[in-house]
C-alpha positions as a Markdown table, in Angstrom:
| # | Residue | x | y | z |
|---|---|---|---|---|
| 1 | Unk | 31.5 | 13.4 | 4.2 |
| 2 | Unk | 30.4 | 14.0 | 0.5 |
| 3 | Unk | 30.6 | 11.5 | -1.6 |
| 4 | Unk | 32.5 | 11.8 | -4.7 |
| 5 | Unk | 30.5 | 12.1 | -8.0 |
| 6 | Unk | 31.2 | 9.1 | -10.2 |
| 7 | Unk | 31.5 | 9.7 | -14.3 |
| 8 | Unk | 30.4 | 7.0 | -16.8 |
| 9 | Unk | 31.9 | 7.5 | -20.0 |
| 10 | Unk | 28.0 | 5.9 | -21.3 |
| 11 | Unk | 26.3 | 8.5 | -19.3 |
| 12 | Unk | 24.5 | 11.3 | -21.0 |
| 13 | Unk | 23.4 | 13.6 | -18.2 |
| 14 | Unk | 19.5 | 12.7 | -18.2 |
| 15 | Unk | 17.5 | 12.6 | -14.8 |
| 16 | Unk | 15.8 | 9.2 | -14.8 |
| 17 | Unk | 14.5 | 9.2 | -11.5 |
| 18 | Unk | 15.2 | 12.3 | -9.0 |
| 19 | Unk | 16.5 | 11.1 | -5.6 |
| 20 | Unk | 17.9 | 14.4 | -4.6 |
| 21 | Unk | 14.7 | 14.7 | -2.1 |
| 22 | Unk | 15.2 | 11.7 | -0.3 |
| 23 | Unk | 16.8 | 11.0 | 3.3 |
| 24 | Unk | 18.6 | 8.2 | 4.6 |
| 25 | Unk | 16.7 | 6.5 | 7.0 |
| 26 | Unk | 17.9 | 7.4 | 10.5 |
| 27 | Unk | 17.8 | 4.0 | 12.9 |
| 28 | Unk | 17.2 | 5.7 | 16.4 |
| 29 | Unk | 14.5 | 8.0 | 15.6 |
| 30 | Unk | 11.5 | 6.7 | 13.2 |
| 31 | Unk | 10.1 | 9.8 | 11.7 |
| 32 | Unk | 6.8 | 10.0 | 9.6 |
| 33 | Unk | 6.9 | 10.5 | 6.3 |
| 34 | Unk | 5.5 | 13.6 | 4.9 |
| 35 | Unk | 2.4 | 13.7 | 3.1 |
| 36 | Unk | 2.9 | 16.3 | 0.1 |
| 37 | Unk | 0.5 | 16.4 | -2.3 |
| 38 | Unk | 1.8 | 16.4 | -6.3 |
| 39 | Unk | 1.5 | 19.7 | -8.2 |
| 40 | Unk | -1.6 | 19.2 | -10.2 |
| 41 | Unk | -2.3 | 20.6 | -13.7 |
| 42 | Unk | -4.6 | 22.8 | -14.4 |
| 43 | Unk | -5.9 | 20.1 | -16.7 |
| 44 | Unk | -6.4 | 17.6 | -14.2 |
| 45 | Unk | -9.3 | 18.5 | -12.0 |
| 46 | Unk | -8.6 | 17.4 | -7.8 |
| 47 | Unk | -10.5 | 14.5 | -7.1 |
| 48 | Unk | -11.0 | 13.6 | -3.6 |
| 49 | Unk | -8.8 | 11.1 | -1.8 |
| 50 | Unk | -11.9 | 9.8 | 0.0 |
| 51 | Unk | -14.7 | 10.2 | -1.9 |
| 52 | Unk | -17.2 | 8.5 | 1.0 |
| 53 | Unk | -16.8 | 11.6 | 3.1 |
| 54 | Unk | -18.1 | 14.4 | 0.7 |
| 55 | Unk | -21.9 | 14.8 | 0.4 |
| 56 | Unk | -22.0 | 13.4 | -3.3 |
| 57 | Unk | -20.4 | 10.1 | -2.1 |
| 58 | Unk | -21.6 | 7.1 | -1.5 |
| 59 | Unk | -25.3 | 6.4 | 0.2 |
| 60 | Unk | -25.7 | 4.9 | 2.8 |
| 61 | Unk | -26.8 | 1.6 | 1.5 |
| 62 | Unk | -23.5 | 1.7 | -1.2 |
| 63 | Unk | -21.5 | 2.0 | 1.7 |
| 64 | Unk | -23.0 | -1.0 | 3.6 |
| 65 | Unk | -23.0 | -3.0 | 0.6 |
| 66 | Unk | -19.3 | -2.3 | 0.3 |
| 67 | Unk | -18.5 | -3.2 | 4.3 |
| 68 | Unk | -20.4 | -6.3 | 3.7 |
| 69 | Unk | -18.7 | -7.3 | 0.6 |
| 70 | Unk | -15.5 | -6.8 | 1.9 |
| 71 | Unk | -16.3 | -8.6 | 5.4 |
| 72 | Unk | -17.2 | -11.4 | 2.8 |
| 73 | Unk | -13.8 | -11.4 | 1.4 |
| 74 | Unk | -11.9 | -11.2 | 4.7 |
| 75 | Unk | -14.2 | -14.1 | 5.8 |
| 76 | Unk | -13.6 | -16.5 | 3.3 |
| 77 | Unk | -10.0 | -16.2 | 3.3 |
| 78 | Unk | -10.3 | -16.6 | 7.0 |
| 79 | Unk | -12.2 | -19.7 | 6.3 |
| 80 | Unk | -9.8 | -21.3 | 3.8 |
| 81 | Unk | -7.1 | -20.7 | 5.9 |
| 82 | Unk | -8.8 | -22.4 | 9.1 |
| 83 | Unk | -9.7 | -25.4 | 7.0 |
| 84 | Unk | -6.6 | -25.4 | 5.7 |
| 85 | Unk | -5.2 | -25.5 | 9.5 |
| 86 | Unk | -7.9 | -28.2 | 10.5 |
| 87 | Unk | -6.7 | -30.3 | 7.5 |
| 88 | Unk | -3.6 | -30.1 | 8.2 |
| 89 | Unk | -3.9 | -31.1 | 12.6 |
| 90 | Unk | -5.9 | -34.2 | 11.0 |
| 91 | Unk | -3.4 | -35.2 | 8.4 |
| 92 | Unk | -0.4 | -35.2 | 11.4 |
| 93 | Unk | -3.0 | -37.0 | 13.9 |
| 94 | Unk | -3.5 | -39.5 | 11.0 |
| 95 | Unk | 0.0 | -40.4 | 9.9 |
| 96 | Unk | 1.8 | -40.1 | 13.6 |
| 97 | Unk | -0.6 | -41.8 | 15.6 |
């Protein structure tokens, strides 16, 4: 069933934002997906989309120092949200008991 083309007296025929390549999303089968890559310019040299894997990378000790920063991070949210969760047990232990 096609869908008849609305006109808008306003309208002056300019593509803001192409949607002709995408598919409604089907409910009983989930696909992937797919993983095309933009045209590039031949301005615009390809850069890698993960630069740790190519020989001029990262060392070894960048890469560690990044793993351990980031276990940092995840470790002190992990920690604010536990006191936050310990705080909390105390507070209802306080007022309902």
């Amino acid at each position: 069933m096609a869908r008849k083309k609305r006109n808008y007296e306003d309208d002056d025929g300019r593509v803001i934002a192409d949607m002709s390549d995408l598919e409604l999303p089907n409910l009983w089968r989930i696909r992937r997906p797919s993983r095309r890559r933009p045209e590039l310019s031949a301005e615009e040299p390809a850069e890698p989309d993960r630069p740790w894997e190519d020989g001029n990378g990262l060392s070894s000790e960048d890469r560690r120092i990044y793993i351990f920063a980031a276990l940092k991070a995840a470790l002190l949210i992990a920690g604010v949200f536990i006191a936050g969760a310990v705080l909390l047990i105390a507070a209802m232990l306080f007022f309902w008991t």
